[in-house]
N, C-alpha and C positions, 0 to 999 in steps of 0.2 A: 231765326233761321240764317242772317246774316252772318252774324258773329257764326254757326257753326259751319259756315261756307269757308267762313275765312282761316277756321281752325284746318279744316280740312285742304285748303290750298298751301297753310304753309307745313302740313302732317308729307306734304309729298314734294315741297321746296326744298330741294341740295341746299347745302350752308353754304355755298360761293355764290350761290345767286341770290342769297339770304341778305349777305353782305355788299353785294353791288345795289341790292335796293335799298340797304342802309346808309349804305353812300350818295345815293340818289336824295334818300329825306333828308340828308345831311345838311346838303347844297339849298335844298329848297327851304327847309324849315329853317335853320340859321344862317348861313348866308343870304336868303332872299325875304324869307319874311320876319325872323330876327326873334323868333319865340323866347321869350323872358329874356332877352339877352343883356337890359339892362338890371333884372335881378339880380341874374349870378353875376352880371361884373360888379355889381356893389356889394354883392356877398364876401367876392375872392379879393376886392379891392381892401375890405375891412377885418377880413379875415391874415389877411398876409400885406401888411402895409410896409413890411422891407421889403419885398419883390419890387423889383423894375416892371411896367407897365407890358411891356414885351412878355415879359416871363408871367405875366398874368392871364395877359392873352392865350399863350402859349397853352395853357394847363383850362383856361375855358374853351380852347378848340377840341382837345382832347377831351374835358367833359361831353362835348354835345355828340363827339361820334362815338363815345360809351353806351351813353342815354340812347343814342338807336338803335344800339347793337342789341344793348337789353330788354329794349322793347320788343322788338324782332323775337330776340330769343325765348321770351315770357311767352310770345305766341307761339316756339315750336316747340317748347317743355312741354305744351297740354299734351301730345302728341310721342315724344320722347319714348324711350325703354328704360324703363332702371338699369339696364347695361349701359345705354350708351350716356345717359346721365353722371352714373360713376366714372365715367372716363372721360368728362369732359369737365368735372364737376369735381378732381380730389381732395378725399380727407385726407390732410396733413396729423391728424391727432386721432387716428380712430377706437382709441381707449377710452377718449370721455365722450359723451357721460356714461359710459355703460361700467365705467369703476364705481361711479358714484351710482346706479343702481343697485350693483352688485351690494351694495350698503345697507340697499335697505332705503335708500332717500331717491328724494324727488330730485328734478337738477330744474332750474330756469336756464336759460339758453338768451342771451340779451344780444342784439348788433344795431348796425344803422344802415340807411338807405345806402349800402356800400358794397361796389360789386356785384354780383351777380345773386341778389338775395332773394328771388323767387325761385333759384335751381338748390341753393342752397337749401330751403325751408322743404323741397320736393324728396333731397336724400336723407332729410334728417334720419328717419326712422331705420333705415339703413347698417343703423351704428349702435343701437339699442333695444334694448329686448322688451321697454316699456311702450305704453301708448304713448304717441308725441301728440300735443297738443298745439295747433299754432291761431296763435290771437292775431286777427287779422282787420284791418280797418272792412266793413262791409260796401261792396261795389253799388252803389246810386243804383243801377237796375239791376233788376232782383231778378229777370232771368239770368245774365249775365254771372251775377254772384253766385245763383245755385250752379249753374254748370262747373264755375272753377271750382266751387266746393265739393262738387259731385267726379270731377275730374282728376281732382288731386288727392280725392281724401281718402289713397289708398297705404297698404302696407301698415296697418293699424295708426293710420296718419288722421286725423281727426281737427276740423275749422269751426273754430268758434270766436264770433264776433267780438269785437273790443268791447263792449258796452256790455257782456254777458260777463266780461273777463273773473268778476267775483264768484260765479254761479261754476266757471267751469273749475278753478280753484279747491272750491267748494264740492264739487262734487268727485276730485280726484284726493280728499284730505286722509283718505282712510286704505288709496294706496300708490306704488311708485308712478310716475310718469315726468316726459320730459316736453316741457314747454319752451316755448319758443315763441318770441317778438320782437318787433323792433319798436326801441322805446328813442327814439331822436326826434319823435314830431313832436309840432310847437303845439304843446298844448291848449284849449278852449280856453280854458280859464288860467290865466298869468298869474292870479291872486292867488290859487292853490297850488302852485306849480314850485319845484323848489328852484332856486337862482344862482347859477356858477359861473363863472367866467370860462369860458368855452369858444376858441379862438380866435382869441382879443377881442371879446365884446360881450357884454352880461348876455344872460342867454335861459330862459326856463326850460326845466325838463318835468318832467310825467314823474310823479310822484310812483305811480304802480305797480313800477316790477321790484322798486326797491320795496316798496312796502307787503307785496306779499311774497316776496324771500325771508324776510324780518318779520314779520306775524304767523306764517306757516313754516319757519326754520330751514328755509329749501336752499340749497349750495347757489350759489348766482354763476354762468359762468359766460365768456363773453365769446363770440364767434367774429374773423378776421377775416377777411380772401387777400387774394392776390391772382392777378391777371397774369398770364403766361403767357397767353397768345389770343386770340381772335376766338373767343367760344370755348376757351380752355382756362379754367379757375382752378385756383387751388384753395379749401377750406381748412381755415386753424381755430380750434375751440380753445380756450386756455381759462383756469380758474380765477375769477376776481377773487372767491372765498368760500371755503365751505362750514363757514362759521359765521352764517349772515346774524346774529343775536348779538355776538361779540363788537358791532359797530349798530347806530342810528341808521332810521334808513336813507338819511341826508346824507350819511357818510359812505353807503354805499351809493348811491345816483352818484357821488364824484367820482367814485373808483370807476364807474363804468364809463363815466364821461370822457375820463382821463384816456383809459384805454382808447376809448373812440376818435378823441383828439388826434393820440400816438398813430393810429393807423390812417387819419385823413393825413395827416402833414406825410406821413410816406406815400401818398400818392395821391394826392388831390382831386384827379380829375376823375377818381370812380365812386366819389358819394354824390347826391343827389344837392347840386348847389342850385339848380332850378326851383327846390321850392322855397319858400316864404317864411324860413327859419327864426328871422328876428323881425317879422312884424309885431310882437308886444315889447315891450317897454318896464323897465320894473318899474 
């Protein structure tokens, strides 16, 4: 009942005041009690070791009033309109994947914790005539988890848990649909994870999405944002391949890595450098 209290307080919270309380956690959580602060400066410290100290700072300040804005925002998406989501939310490529249904084919849809990726995942379906599917880490409480699942999983928008991710695969092999995850968390297991150098420092990625583009023939394709302003995103899908057979699927997890690379170095401070990215070790 809490959680749906708090949905409900911010369903009828203006975005200015949205944002003055975001400014407020700002001050508190990092300036006064300092949450992960020494994570992500060892993240941005070894991620960007020609920056000047200043200029590190500079792009971890800007991380942390992202990461509240997002948060905030995650809480007024439950609440949101598909109108007012597409206007705050644009697709910059609204052709894919719906050329690649039009095919006959499935698309995967790959990004990272970058930008505004829970409004993004809310219009996918928006831009396609298929079922989207989005693979989702599963929320620790499980009322919690069914609400957002029950909240978002509209406009033939459909949430299935990462740990099912074989089954839903599987159960979409015989017709189109377009999936959607994010494949940047540090995997459980390092040993089966595949190993790239990913900025400036070995780094393991999630073997999964390349491998069932490459076992189920499905195009890979990689989604981008770009911040405009204060609750206003712009979203870019672009093709890594629609010939994932034609490469290993080591050699796709680089392509997508690579892209992911290209779009944090142009703006650093909108991926998720608060979490725990190189706690394994090859």
């Amino acid at each position: 009942m809490a959680f749906r209290f708090l949905v409900l307080l911010f369903k009828w919270m203006p975005f200015w005041f949205l944002y003055r309380l975001s400014d407020v956690t700002y001050w508190i959580v990092y300036k006064i009690i300092g949450y992960r602060k020494k994570v992500v400066r060892q993240n941005l410290a070894n991620a960007f070791p020609q920056k000047t100290t200043a200029e590190r700072i500079l792009i971890e300040k800007k991380f942390y009033r992202h990461l509240f804005d997002i948060l905030l925002e995650g809480l007024k998406g439950f609440t949101l309109s598909m109108e007012e989501l597409q206007k705050r939310q644009q697709f910059m490529t609204p052709e894919l994947p719906q050329q690649i249904i039009d095919k006959g084919k499935s698309a995967i849809i790959v990004g990272g914790h970058y930008g505004n990726w829970e409004w993004g995942g809310m219009i996918a379906s928006t831009h396609t005539s298929s079922d989207v599917v989005i693979l989702y880490a599963p929320i620790k409480n499980s009322y919690i988890d069914q609400y957002v699942k029950a909240s978002r999983s509209l406009y033939n928008t459909y949430f299935w848990s990462s740990p099912k991710a074989p089954r839903a695969f599987k159960a979409y092999q015989d017709q189109v649909a377009t999936f959607v995850l994010i494949a940047d968390q540090s995997p459980s297991n390092p040993k089966r994870a595949h190993w790239l150098s990913f900025l400036n420092q070995d780094t393991p990625f999630l073997k999964g999405p390349a491998s069932y583009a490459f076992n189920y023939d499905i195009p890979l394709l990689f989604i981008d944002f770009e911040r405009i302003k204060r609750g206003y995103y712009t979203m870019t899908i672009s093709v890594i391949t629609e010939t994932p057979r034609n490469y290993t699927p080591e050699e796709l997890t680089t392509m997508y890595a690579q892209k992911l690379e290209a779009a944090i170095i142009k703006c650093p401070e909108l991926w998720l450098w608060s979490h725990r990215r190189w706690k394994h070790s090859r």
